[in-house]
C-alpha positions as CSV (number, residue, x, y, z in Angstrom):
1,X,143.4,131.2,80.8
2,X,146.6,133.1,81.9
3,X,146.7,136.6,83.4
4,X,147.4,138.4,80.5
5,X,145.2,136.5,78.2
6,X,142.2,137.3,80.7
7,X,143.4,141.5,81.1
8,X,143.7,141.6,76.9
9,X,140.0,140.0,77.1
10,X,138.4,141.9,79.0
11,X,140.4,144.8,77.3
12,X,138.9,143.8,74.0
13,X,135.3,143.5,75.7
14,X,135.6,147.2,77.2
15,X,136.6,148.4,73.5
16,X,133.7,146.6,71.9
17,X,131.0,147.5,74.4
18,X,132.1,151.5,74.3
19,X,132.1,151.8,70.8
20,X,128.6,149.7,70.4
21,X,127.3,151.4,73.0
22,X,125.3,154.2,71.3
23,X,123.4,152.0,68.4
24,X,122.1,149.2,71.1
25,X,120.8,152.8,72.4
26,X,119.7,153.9,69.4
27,X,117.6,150.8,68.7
28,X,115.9,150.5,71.8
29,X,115.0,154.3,71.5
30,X,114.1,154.4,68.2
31,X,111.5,151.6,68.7
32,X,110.4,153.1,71.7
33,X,110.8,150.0,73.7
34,X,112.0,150.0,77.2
35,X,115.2,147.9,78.1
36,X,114.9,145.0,78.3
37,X,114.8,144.0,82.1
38,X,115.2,147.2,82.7
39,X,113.5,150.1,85.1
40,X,114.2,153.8,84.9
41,X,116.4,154.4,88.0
42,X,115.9,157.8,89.9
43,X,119.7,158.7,90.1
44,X,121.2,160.0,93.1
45,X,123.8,162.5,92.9
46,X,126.4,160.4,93.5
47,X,125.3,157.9,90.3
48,X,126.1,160.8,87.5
49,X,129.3,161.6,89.3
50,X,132.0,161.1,86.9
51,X,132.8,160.9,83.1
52,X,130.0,160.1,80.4
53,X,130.1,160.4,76.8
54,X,127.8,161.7,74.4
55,X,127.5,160.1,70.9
56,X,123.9,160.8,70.1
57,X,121.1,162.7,70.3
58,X,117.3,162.1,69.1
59,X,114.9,165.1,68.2
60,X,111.1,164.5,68.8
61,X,110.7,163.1,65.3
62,X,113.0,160.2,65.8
63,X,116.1,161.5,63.4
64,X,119.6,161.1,65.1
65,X,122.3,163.3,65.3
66,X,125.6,160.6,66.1
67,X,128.8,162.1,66.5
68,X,132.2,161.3,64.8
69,X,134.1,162.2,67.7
70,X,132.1,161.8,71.2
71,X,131.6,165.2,73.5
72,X,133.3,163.9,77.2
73,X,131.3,165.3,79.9
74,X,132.5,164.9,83.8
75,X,130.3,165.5,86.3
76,X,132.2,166.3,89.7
77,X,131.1,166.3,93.2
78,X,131.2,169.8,94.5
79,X,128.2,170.3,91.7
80,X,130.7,172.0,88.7
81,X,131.2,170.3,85.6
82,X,133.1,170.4,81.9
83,X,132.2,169.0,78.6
84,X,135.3,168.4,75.7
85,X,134.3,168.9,72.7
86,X,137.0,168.5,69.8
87,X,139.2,172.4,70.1
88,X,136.6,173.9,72.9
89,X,135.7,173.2,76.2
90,X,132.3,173.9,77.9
91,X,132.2,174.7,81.9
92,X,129.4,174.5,84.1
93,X,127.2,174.0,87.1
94,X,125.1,171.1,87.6
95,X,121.7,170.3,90.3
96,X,119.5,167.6,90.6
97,X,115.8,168.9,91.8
98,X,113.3,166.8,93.5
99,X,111.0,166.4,90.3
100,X,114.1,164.2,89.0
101,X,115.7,167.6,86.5
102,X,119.1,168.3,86.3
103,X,119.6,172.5,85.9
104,X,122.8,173.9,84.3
105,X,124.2,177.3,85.0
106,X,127.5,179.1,83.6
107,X,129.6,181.4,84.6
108,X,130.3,183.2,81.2
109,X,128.2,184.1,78.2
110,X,131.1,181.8,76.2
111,X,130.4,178.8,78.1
112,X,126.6,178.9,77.8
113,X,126.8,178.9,73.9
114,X,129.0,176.2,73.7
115,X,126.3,174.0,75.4
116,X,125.2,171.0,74.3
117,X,121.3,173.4,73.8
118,X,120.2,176.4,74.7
119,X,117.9,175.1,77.2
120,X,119.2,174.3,80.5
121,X,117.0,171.6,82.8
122,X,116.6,168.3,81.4
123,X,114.3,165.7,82.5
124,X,117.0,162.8,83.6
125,X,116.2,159.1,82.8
126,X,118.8,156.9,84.2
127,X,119.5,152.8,83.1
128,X,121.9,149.9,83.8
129,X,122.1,147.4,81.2
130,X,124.7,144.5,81.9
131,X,128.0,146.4,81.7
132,X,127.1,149.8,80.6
133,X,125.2,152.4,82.0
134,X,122.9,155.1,80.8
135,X,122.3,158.8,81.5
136,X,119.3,160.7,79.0
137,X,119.1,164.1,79.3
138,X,115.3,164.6,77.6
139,X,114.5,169.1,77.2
140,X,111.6,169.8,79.0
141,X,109.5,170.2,75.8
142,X,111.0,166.6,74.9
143,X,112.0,168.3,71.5
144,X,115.8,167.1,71.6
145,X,117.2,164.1,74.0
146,X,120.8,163.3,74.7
147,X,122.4,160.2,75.1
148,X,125.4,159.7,77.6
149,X,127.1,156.6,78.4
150,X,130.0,154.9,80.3
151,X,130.7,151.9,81.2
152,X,129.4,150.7,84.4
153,X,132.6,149.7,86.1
154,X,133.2,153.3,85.7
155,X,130.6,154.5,87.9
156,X,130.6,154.9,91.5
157,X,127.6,153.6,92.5
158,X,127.9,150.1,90.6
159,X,126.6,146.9,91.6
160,X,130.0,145.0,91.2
161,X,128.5,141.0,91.2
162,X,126.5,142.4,87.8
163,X,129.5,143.8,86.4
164,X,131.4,140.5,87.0
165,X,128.8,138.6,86.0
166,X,128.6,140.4,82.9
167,X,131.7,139.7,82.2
168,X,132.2,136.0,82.3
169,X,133.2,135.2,79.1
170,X,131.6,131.2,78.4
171,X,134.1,128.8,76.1
């Protein structure tokens, strides 16, 4: 396989897996199955660092909100963050405690009602699974969780063998 015909490949992989990634989600949280292979990972700060997206979001009864057009939320080192919404952006703060909850804070009233909820500490639950990875952000009285995703090669704490390995593409 030449050069290019590998790149427009794995191109056409990235594109698939990014816009599937939200219903293989959905399934395995709708069924309330764990991943497959999988084990909730206690992410350190460094692991959310960067861009996710969020497509979906589950209320305690199961029913999903998906979104036409994904929120983008970065996550940047010195603890500030932004989420993109379609015509608004949303700026805050972000923490990681010991009991595994991220807190948000904002710096104007504006910002705090354009978050994703009015509640601000989420319990985190963190998963690889082959080229993506996971990020749910579950309220503390698990009444609404949030979904964010990005592909793993994305990330700065991937395990690059699993990523390649991921995506060897078999005749």
């Amino acid at each position: 396989m030449n050069e290019g015909m590998k790149t427009n490949t794995i191109l056409l992989i990235y594109i698939l897996i990014i816009s599937s990634s939200c219903a293989s989600k959905l399934s395995v949280v709708s069924n309330n199955n764990i991943i497959v292979n999988q084990v909730n990972i206690v992410p350190e700060k460094q692991c959310i660092l960067g861009n996710w997206n969020i497509c979906c979001a589950e209320n305690s009864k199961g029913y999903q909100t998906l979104y036409n057009v994904c929120p983008k939320v970065q996550f940047l080192p010195d603890g500030n963050g932004e989420i993109v919404f379609s015509g608004k952006n949303c700026f805050f703060q972000w923490a990681i405690t010991e009991d595994n909850t991220i807190v948000f804070s904002f710096n104007s009233k504006k910002d705090e009602e354009s978050f994703i909820s009015k509640d601000t500490e989420f319990k985190l639950n963190f998963y690889n699974e082959k080229v993506l990875q996971y990020l749910e952000l579950v309220q503390k009285e698990n009444i609404y969780k949030y979904y964010l995703s990005r592909v793993r090669i994305d990330s700065p704490c991937s395990d690059e063998s699993v990523i390649q390995s991921a995506l060897q593409i078999t005749p």
